[in-house]
N, C-alpha and C positions, 0 to 999 in steps of 0.2 A: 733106450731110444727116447728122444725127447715128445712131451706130450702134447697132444695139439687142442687148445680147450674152445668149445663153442660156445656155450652158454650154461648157464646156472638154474636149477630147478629147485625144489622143493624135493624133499627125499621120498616122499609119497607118490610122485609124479611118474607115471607108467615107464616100462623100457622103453626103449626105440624099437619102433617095428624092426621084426625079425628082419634079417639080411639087410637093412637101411648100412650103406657105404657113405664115406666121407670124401676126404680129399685126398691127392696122390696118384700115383699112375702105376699099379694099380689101383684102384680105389682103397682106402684101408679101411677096414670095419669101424664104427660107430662101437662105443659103449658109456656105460656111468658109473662115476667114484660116488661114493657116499659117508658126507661126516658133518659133524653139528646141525643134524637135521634139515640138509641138503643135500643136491647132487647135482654132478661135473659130466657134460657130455663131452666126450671124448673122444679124441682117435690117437695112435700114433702121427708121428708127422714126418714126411718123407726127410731125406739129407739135405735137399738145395730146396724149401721154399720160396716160391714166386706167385706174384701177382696175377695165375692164368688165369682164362677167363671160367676154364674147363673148374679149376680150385675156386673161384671166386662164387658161379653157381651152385657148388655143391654143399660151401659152408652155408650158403642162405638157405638151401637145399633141405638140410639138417635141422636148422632152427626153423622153416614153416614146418617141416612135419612134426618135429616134436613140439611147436606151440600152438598144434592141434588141438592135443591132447591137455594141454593147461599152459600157464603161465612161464615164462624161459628168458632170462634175464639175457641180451645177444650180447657177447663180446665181439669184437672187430674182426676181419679177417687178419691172419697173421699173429692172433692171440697164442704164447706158449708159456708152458712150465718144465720146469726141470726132469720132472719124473711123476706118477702117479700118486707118490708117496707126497711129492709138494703140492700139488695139487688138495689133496687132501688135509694136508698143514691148513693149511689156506682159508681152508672153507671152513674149518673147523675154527680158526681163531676171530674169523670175521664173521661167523654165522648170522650175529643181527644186523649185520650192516647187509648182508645181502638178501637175511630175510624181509628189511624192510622195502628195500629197492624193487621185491618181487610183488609185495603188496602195493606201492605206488604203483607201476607200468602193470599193472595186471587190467588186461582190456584195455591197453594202449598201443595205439601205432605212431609210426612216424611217416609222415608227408617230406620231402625235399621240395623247396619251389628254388629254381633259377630264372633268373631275367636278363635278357640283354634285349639292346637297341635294334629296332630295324633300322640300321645305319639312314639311307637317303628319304625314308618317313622324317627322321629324327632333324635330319638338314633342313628340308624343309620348312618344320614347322620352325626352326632359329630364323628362316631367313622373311619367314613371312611374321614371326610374333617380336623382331627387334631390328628396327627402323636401323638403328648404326649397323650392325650385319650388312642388313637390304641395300643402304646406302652406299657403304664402302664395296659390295660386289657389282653393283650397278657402276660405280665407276670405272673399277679396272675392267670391265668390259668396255665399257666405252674409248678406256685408252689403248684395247689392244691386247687385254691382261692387267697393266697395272705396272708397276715398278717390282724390282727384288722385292723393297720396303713394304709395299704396297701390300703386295701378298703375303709375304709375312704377317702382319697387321693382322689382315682378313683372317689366317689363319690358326692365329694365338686369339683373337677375339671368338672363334667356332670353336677352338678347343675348351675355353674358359665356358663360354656357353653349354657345351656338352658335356663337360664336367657338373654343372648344375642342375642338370637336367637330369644326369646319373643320380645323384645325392634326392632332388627331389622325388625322382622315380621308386629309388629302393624306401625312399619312407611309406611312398602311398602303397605300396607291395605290402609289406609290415603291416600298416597302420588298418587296409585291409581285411589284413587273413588273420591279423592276434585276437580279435573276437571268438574266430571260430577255434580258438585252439587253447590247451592250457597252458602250454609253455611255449616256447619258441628258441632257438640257441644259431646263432651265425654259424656257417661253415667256412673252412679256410678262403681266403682273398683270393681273387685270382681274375686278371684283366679282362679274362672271354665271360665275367659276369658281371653286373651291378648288383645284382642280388643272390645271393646263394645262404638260404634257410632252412633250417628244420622248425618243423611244428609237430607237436606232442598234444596227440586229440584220442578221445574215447574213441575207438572201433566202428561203434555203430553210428559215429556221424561224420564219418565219412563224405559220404553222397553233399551232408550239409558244406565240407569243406569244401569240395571239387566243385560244387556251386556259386563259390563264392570265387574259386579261380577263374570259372568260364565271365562271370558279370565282370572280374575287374578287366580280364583280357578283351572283352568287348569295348568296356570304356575306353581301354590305350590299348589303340591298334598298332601303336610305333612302337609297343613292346613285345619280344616273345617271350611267351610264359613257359615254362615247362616243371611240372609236376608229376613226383616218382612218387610209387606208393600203392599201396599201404607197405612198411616196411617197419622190421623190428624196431625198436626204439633204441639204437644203437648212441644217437646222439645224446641220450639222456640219461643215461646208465655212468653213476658218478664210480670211482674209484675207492678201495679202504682206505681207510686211514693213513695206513702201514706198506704191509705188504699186498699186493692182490695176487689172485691166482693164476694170471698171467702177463707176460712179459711180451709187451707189443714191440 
């Protein structure tokens, strides 16, 4: 059966509390490979994995309770390897690449911030901080709406505006929160965001981060902020050289 890998430890790093389950329906047990002076938490992994929310839970499930107990390098959901035996290949030929990856993230979380527009905050201030906007809306009301052209116009000039306003928003987002954090890494593009971040920060300054979300959220009321977290350091966990020990 193919194996299903959570995360990477240190080979001193305690078991998994007894009866801790993983993902699956039924749940399948948790366990640990050990080689080159690490180890591989584990489980089998059912025939059809999916995205549930029930599997999605349970992998993160796995890696807060065992980075309880120390440091736990998190692979992605949907991380596999072939069998126990390659898992164990793995970890043994890459030992210091993933012993050093444990000593960087060790006492590190990860933050998610995403931002979007509060759309008609967002109109507003275009119509009230640029006179050709103000202008050119002022008159197709006065004509009744305006022409085809007319609107048009209006239209591609509010889109180009909001498009600037996107690019200027996700800097001051960044430019913000990278003080408080030691790394930071973009997540995938995607149109329901302007901003979508990870930030890589010590543990215990946390509180310092999520304070520096609430002040910038208060300055730009025309953005919502949203901040996930504290979360394994998934974003910042690089890859071997070669091979890894599992197959996303």
């Amino acid at each position: 059966m193919t194996t299903y890998v959570y995360g990477i430890m240190r080979e001193e790093h305690p078991e998994p509390p007894e009866g801790m389950s993983g993902i699956g329906d039924p749940p399948h047990p948790v366990r640990t490979l050990r080689a080159g002076g690490l180890a591989a938490i584990v489980s089998d992994c059912p025939p059809e994995l999916r995205p549930k929310r029930r599997d999605l839970l349970a992998h993160q499930h796995v890696l807060t309770e065992s980075g309880a107990a120390g440091p736990v390098l998190p692979l992605r959901f949907g991380s596999l390897s072939y069998d126990d035996d390659a898992v164990r290949a793995v970890l043994g030929e890459h030992a210091s690449h993933y012993a050093e990856q444990l000593d960087r993230l060790d006492g590190r979380v990860e933050y998610n911030v995403k931002a979007v527009h509060h759309e008609e905050t967002v109109l507003q201030m275009i119509m009230n901080e640029d006179p050709r906007v103000r202008a050119l809306s002022e008159a197709n009301q006065r004509a009744g709406g305006g022409s085809y052209q007319d609107q048009l116009r209006l239209g591609e000039l509010v889109a180009n505006r909001v498009r600037e306003r996107e690019i200027h928003d996700a800097k001051t987002v960044q430019e913000a929160l990278a003080p408080h954090a030691e790394q930071q890494c973009p997540g995938p593009e995607s149109p329901a965001w302007l901003v979508n971040v990870s930030f890589l920060l010590e543990q215990k300054e946390s509180a310092a981060f999520l304070n520096a979300v609430e002040d910038l959220r208060q300055a730009n009321l025309h953005l919502n902020l949203q901040a996930t977290g504290p979360l394994p350091p998934y974003s910042f966990v690089t890859e071997a050289p070669a091979a890894h020990p599992a197959e996303s």
